[in-house]
N, C-alpha and C positions, 0 to 999 in steps of 0.2 A: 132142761135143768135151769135151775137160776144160779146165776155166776158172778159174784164178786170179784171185782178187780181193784183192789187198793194200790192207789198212784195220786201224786203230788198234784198231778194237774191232766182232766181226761182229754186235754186235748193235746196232748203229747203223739208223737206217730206213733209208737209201740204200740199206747194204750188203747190208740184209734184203732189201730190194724187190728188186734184181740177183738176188739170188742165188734169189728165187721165180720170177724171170721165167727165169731162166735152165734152171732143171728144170723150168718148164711148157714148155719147147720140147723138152726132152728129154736136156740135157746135165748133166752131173758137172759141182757147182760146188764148188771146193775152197779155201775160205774161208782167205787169209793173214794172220794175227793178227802185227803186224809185230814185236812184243815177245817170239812165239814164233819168228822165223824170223831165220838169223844167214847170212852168207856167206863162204865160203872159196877164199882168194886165193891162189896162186903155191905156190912147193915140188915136189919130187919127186911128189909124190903127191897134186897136185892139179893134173893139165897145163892144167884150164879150169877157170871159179868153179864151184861149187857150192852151193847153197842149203839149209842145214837146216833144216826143221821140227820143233819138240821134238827138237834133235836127233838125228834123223834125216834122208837125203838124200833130197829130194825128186823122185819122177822126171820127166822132160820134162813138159811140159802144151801143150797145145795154142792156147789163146791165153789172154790178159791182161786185166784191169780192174786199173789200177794206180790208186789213190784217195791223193791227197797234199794234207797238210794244212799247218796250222802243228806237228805232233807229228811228231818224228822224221824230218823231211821228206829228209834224207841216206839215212836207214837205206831209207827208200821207196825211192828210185830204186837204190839199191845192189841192191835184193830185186829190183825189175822188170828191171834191167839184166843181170843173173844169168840171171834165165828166159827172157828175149827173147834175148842167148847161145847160151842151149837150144833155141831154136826157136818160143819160144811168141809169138804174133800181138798185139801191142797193140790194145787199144781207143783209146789215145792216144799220139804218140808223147811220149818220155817228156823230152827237149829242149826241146819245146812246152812241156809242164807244170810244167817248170822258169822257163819263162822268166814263164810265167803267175802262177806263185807269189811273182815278183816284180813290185812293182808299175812300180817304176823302169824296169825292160827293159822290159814290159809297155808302160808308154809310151811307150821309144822304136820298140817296133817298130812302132804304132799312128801315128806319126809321120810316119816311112818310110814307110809305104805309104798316106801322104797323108790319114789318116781323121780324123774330126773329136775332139778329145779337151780335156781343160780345159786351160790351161794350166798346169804343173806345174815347180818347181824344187826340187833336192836340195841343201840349203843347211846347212855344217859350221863358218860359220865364227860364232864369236861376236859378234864385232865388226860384223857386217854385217846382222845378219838382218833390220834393216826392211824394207833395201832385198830380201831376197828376199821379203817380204812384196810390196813395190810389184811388182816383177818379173811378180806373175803377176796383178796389177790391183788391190791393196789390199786390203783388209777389207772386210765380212769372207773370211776364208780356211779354205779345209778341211785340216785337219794331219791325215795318216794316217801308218802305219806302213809300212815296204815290203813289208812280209807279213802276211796274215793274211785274213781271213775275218765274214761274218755281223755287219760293222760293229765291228770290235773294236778297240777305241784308235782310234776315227775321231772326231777331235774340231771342233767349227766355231768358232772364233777371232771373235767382234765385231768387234774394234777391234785395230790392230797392237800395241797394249802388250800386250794380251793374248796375241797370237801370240807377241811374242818373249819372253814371259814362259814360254809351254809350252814353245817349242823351245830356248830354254835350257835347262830342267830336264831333256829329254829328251837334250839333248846331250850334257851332263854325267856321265848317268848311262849313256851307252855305245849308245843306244838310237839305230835309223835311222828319221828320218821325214820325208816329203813334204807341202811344202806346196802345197797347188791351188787353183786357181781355184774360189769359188763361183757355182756357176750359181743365180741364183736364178731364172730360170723356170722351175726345177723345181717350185718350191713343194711340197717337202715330197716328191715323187712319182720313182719311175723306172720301168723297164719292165727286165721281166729275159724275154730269148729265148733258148729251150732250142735247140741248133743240133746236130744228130746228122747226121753225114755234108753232104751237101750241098743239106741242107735245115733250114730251122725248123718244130721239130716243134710248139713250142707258144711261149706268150706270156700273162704277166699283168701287169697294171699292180699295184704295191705302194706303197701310204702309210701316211707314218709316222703313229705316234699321236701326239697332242696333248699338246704342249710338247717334240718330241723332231726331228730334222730328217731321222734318219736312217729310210729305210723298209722297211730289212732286216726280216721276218716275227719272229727272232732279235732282235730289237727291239720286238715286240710291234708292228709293222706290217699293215695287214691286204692279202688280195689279191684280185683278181677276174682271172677269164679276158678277154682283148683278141685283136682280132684286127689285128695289128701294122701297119702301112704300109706299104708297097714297097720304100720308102727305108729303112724302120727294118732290116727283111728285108737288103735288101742291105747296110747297114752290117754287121748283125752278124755274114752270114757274112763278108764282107770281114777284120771282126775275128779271128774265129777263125782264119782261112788267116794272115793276115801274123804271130800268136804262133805256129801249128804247129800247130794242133789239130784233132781232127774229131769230138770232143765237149767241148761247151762252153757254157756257163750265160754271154750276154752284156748285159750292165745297162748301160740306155741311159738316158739324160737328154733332157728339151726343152730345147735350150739357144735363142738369141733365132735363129737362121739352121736349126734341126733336129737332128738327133739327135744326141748326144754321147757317146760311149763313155767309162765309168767306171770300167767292169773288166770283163776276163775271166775266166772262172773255169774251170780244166780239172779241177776235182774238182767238178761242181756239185752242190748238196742236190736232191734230188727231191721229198720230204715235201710242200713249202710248193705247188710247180708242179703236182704229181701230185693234191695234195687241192683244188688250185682247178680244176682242169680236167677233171678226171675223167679225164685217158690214160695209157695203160700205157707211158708214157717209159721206161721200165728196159724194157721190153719191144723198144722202138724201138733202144735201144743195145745191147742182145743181138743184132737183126737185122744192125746193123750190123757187129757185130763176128765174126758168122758171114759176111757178104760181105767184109769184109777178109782174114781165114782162107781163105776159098776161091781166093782170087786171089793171096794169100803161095804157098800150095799150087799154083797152076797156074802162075807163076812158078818157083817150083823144078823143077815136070816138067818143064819147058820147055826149063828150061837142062841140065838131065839127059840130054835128049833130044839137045842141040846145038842146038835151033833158036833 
């Protein structure tokens, strides 16, 4: 197959590890630099989008790794929705990864399908925001951003003055962010399961370093390989199916009743997972995305056929 990978920059680990795994099974991996690649819409002379690489039109590819961040994250799905158009097979659909990218939908759909998640409110007004403080059980409270990644602008609030001291400054300045429940049975700890199709491929436990709450690796957290729960297993594919995804990096908390879903992540790192466990994850998601490919493909003969 020929494989598209849309990423910020290919020489990221993620995008390097894919893209090894992907020619050690034997396919053309054709790395999409998203700064190099633009798309063209409607006119005479363009009846469907088009995708240019350096300026040139790139031709069909056979299936997709679409990798979305906090950079350009519009310009991403514009690229992937161009090529999936053309025909080329997702590794994730790319709706999912939308909705993953936010963390607000993210918990409502987490919600919805009844999974266990912190209490969370999205709170704009000035005049009020103790009470969204109280709303999700007082102080302290975790204030996060509704995007983003690797612990970034995740900050944990003591006391309500101090809460409404940040999400004012943050309001002000134009900025979205979520306040949530602190779980403190976490102590410091969460557990991130790698979820590739309809199974967990792997599983580490991550704690933060000392004086720091968050245990993002990207925080100088450290990891060790686990071998998950039954119950944690099925939360976090539960997680991935109600965002849309069929690869996904899901980070679980102890909360006082079991596990707790903290986020989803449909672009997940592999560096941090791959170097504690030693498996070929990029490898596991190549597999996969040649069994979605065959069956997009057997779907189309199919209907070709009439049957």
């Amino acid at each position: 197959m020929r494989i598209g990978l849309i990423s910020k920059d290919i020489e990221l680990s993620t995008t390097s590890r894919f893209i090894a795994a992907g020619e050690r099974r034997g396919h053309e991996m054709v790395p999409l630099r998203l700064l190099d690649g633009a798309v063209i819409l409607g006119g005479a002379a363009a009846p469907r989008p088009a995708l240019l690489l350096d300026g040139v039109e790139l031709p069909p590819l056979d299936a997709l790794i679409p990798r979305l961040g906090a950079y350009l994250p519009s310009l991403a799905l514009s690229l992937g929705r161009c090529l999936i158009a053309a025909g080329a097979t997702p590794l994730n659909d790319l709706d999912g990864m939308a909705v993953a990218q936010d963390k607000l939908r993210t918990a409502e759909r987490l919600v919805a399908a009844g999974l266990p998640t912190p209490r969370t409110i999205f709170a704009k007004d000035l005049d009020h925001l103790d009470r969204a403080v109280a709303a999700v059980g007082g102080a302290p409270v975790v204030i996060k951003p509704t995007s983003g990644a690797q612990g970034r602008g995740v900050m944990l609030a003591e006391t309500t003055a101090t809460a409404v001291a940040i999400l004012e400054s943050l309001i002000v300045t134009g900025r979205d962010h979520l306040v949530q429940e602190f779980i403190a049975t976490a102590r410091g700890e969460d557990r991130r399961l790698l979820v590739v199709g309809d199974r967990v491929v792997a599983a580490i436990r991550r704690r933060a370093r000392a004086g720091e709450f968050r245990p993002n690796l990207h925080r100088g957290g450290a990891a060790e390989p686990i071998v998950p729960s039954a119950e944690e297993r099925e939360v976090a594919l539960a997680a991935t199916r109600a965002v849309g995804l069929r690869f996904a990096g899901v980070d679980l908390l102890a909360g006082p009743e079991g596990p707790v879903v903290v986020e989803v992540n449909g672009s997940p790192g592999l560096e941090g997972i791959e170097g504690a466990t030693g498996l070929d994850l990029a490898g596991e998601a190549i597999v996969l995305l040649e069994e979605l490919h065959a069956r997009a493909r057997s779907r189309g003969e199919d209907g070709a056929d009439g049957r």
